[in-house]
DSSP file (Angstrom, degrees, kcal/mol; ACC not computed):
  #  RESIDUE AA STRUCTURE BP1 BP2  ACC     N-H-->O    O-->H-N    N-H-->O    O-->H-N    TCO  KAPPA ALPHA  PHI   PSI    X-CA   Y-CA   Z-CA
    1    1 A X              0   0    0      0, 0.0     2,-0.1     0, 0.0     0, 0.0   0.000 360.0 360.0 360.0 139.4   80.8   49.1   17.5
    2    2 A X    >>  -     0   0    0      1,-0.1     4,-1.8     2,-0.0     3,-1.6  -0.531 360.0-105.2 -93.9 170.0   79.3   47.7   14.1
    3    3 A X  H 3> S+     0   0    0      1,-0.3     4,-0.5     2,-0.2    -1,-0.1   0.785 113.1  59.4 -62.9 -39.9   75.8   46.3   14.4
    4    4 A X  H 34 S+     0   0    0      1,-0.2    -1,-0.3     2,-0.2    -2,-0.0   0.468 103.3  46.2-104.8  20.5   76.6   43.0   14.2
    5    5 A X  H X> S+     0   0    0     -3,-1.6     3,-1.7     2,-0.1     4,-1.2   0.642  91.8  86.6 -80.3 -43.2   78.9   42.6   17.2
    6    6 A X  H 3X S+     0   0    0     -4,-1.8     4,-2.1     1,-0.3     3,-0.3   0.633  81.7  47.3 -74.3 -41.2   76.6   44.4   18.9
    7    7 A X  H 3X S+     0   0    0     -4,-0.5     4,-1.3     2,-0.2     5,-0.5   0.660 108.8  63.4 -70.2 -28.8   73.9   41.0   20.2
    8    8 A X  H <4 S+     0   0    0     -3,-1.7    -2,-0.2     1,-0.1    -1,-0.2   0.511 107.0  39.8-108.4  20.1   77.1   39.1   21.3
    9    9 A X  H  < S+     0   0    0     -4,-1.2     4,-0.5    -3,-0.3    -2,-0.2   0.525 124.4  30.5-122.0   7.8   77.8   41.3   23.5
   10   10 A X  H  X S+     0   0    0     -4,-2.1     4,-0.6    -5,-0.4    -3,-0.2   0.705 103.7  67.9 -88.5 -10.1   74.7   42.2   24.9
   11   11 A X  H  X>S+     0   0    0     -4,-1.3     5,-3.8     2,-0.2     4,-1.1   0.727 103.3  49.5 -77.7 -45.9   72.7   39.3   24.7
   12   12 A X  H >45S+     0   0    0     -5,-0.5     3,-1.5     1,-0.2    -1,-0.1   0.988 107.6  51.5 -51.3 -60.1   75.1   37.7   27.3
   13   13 A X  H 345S+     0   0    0     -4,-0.5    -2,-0.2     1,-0.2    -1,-0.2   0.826 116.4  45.2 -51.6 -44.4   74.9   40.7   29.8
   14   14 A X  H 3<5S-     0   0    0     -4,-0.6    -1,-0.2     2,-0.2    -2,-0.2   0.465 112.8-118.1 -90.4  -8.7   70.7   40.3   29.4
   15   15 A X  T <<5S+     0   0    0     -3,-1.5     2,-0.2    -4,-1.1    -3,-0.2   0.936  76.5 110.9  73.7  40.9   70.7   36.3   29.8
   16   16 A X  S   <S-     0   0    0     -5,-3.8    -1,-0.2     6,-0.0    -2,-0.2  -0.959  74.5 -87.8-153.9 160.6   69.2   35.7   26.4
   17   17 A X    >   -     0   0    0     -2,-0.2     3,-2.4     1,-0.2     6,-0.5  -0.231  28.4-129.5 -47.5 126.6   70.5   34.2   23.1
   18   18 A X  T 3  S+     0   0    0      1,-0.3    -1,-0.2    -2,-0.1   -11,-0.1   0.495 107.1  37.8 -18.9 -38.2   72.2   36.4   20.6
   19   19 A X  T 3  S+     0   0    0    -12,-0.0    -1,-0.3   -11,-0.0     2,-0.2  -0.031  90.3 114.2-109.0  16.6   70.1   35.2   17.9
   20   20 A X  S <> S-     0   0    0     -3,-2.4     4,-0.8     1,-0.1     5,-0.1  -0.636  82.7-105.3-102.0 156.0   66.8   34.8   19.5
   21   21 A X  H  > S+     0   0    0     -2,-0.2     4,-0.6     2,-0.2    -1,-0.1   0.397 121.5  58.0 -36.1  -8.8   63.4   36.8   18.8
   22   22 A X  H  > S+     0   0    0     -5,-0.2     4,-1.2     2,-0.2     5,-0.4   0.892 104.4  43.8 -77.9 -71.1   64.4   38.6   22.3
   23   23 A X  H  > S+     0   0    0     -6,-0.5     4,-0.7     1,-0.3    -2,-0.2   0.674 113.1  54.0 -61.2 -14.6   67.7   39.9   21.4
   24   24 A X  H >X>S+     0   0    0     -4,-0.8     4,-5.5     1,-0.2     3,-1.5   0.933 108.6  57.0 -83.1 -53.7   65.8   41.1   17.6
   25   25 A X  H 3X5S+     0   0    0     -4,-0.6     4,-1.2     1,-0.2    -2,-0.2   0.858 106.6  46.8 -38.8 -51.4   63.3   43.0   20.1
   26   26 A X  H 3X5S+     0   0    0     -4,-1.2     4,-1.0     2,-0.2    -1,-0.2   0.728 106.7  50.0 -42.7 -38.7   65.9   44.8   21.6
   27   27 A X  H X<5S+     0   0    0     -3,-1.5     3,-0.6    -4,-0.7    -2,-0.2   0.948 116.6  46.3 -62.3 -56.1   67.7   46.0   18.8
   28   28 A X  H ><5S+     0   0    0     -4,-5.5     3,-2.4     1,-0.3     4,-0.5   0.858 107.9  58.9 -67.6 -22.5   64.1   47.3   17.4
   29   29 A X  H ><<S+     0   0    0     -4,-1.2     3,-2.6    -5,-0.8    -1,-0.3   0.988  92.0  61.6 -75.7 -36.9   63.4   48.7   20.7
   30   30 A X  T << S+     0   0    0     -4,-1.0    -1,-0.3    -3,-0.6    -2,-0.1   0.395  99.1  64.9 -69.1   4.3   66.5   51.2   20.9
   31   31 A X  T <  S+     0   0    0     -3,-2.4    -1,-0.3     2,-0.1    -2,-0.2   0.413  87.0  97.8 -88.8   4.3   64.9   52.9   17.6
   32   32 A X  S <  S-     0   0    0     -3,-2.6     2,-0.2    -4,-0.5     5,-0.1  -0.152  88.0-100.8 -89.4 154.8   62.3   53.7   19.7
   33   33 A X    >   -     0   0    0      1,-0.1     3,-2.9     2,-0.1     4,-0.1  -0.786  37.9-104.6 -96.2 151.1   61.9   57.3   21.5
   34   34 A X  T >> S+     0   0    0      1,-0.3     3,-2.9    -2,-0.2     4,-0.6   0.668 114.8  76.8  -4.8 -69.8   63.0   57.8   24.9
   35   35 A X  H 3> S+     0   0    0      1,-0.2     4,-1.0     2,-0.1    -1,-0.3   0.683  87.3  52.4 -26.3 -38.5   59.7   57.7   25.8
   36   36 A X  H <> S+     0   0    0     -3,-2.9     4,-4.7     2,-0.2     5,-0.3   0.862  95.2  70.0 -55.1 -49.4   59.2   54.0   25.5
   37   37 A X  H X> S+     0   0    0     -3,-2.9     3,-1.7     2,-0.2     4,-1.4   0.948 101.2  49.1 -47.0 -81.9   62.2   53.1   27.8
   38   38 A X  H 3X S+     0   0    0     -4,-0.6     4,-3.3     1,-0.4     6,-0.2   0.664 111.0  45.9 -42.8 -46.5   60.3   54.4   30.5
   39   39 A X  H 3X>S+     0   0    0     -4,-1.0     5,-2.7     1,-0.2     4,-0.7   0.968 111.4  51.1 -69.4 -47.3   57.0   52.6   29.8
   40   40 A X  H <<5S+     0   0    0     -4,-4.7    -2,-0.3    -3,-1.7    -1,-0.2   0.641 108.2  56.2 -91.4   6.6   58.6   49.5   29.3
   41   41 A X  H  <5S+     0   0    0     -4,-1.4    -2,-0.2    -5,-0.3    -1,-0.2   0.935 109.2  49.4 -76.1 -67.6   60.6   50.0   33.0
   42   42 A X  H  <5S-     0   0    0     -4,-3.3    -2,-0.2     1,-0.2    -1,-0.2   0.438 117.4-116.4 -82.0  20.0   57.5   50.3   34.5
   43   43 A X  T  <5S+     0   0    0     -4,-0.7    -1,-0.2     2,-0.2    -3,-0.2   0.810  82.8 114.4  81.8  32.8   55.9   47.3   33.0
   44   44 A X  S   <S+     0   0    0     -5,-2.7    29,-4.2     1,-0.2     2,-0.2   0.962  82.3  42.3 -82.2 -52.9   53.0   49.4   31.0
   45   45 A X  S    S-     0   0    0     27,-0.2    -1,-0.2    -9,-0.2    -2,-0.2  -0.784  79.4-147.8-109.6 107.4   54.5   48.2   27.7
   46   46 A X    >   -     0   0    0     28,-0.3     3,-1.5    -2,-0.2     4,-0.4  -0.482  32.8-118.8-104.5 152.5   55.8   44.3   27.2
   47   47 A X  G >> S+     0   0    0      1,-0.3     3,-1.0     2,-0.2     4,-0.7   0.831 107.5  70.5 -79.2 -17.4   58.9   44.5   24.6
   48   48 A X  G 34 S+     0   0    0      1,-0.2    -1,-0.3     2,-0.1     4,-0.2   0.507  77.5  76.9 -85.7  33.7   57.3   42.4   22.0
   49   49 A X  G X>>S+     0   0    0     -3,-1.5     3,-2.3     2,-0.1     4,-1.7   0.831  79.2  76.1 -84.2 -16.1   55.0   45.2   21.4
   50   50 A X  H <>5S+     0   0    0     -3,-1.0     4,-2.0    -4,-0.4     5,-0.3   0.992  79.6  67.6 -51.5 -65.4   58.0   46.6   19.6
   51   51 A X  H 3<5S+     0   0    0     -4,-0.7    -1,-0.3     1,-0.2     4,-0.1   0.783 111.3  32.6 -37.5 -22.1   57.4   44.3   16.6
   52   52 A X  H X45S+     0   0    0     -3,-2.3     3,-2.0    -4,-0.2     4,-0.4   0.743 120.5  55.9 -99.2 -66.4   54.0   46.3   15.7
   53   53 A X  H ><5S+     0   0    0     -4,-1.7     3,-1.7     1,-0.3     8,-0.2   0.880  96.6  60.6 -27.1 -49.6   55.6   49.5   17.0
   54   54 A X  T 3<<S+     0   0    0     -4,-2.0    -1,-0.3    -5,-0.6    -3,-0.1   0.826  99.5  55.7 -58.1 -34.2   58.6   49.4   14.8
   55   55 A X  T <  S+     0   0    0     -3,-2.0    -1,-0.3    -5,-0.3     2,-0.2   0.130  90.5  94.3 -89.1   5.0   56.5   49.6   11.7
   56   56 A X  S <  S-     0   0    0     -3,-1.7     2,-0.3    -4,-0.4    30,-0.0  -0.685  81.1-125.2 -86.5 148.0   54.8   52.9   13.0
   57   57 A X     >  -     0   0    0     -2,-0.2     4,-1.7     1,-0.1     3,-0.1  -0.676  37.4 -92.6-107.5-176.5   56.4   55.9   11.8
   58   58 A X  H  > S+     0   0    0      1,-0.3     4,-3.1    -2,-0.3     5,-0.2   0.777 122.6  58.5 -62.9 -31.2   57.5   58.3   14.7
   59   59 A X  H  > S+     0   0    0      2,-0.2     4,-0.5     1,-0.2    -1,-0.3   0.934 104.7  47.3 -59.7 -51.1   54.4   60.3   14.7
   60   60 A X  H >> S+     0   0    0      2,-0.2     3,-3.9     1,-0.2     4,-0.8   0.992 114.5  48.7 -47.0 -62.6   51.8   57.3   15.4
   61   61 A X  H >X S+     0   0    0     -4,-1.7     3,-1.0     1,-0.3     4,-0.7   0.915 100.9  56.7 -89.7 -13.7   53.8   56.0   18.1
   62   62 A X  H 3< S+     0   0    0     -4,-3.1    -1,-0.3     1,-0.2     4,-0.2   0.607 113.2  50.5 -65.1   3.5   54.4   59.3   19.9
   63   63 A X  H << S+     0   0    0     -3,-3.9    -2,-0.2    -4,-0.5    -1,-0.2   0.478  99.4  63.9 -89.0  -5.0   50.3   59.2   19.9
   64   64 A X  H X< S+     0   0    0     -3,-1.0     3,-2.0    -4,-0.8     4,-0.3   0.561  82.4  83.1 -78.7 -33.2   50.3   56.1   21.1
   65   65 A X  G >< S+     0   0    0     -4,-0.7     3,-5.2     1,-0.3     4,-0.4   0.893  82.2  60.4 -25.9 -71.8   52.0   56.9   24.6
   66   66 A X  G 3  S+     0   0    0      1,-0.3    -1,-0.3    -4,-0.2     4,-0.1   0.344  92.7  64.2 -84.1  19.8   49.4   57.9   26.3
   67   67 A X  G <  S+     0   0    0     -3,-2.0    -1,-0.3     2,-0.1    -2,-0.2   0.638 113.1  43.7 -76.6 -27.9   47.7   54.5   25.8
   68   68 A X  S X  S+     0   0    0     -3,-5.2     3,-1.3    -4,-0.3    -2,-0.2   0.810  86.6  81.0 -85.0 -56.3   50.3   53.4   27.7
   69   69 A X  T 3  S+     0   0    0     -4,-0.4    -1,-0.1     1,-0.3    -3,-0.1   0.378  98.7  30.5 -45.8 -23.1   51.3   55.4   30.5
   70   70 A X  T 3  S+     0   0    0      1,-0.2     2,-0.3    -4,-0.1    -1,-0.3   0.364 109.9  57.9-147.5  14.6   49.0   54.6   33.2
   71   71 A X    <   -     0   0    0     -3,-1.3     2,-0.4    -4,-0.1    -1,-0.2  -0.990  69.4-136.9-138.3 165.4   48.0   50.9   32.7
   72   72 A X        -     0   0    0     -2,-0.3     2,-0.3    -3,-0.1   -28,-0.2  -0.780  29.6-155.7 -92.4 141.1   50.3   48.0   32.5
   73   73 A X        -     0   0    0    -29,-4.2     2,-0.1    -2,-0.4   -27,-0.0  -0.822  17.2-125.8-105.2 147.3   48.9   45.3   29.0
   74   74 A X        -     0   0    0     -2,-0.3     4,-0.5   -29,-0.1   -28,-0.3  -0.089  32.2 -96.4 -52.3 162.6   49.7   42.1   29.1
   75   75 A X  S  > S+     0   0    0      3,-0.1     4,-0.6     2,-0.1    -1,-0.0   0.839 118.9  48.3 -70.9 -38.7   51.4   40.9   26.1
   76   76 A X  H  >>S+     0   0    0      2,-0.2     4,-3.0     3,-0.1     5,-0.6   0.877 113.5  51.1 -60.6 -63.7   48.9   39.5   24.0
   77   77 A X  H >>5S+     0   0    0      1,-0.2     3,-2.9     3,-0.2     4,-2.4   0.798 111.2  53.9 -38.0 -95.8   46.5   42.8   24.5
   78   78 A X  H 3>5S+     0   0    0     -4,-0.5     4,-0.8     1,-0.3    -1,-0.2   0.339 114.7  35.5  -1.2 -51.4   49.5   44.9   23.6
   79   79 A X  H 3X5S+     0   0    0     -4,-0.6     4,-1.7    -3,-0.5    -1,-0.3   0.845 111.5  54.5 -87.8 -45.1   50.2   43.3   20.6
   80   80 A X  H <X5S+     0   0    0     -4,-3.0     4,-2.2    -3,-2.9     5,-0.3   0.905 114.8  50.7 -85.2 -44.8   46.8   42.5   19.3
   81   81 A X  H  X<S+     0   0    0     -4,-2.4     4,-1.1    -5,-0.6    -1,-0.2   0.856 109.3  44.5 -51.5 -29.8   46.2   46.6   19.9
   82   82 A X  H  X>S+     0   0    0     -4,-0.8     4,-2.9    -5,-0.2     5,-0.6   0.688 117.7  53.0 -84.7 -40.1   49.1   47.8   18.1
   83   83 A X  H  X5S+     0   0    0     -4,-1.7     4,-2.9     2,-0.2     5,-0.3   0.984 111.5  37.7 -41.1 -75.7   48.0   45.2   15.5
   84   84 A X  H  X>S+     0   0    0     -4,-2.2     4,-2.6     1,-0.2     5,-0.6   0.985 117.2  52.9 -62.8 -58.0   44.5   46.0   14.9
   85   85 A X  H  X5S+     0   0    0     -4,-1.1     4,-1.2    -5,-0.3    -1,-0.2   0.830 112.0  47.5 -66.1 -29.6   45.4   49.7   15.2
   86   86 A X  H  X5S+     0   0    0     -4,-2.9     4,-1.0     2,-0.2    -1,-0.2   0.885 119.4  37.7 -79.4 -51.1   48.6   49.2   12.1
   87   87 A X  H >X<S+     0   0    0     -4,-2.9     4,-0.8    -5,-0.6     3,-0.8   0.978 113.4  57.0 -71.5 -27.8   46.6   47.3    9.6
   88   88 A X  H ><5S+     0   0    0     -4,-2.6     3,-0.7    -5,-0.3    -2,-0.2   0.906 109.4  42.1 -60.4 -41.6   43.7   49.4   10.4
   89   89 A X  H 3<<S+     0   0    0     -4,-1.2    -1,-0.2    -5,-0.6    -2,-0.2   0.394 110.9  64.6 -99.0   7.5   45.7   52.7    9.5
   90   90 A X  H <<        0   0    0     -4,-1.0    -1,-0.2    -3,-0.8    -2,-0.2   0.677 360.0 360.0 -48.8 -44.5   47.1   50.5    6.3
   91   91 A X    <<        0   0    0     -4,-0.8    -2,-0.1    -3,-0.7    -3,-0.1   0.538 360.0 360.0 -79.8 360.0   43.6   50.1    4.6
């Protein structure tokens, strides 16, 4: 299946638009390792952390896990950690 079939027909099956800022979060999140799935099942991890995540290369966010693993963030924390911690390791 080419890539860009690929949001109208999953987006339906997940109850959200095809084109929305959800359905881009999804896409980025299946680049993710395994690991991730798992976090974001048990509600440690909110999927727009993926937008900060996505711009880590694979070694940061497998060091990141275990930030994760044993409390659940809100969405706003999440983000604004992954945040501060990506521009911070920019400078």
């Amino acid at each position: 299946m080419e890539a860009a079939e690929l949001p109208k027909i999953v987006a339906p099956l997940l109850g959200i638009k095809p084109k929305s800022r959800d359905m881009k979060f999804w896409l980025d999140w299946m680049e993710l390792q395994p690991e991730y799935d798992e976090l974001l099942r048990l509600g440690h991890i909110p999927l727009a952390a993926v937008s900060v995540l996505i711009k880590l290369d694979e070694t940061d966010r497998a060091a990141l896990v275990r930030f994760f693993e044993k409390l659940s963030w809100s969405r706003s924390n999440a983000v604004n950690f992954l945040t501060w911690l990506y521009e911070t390791s920019r400078r």
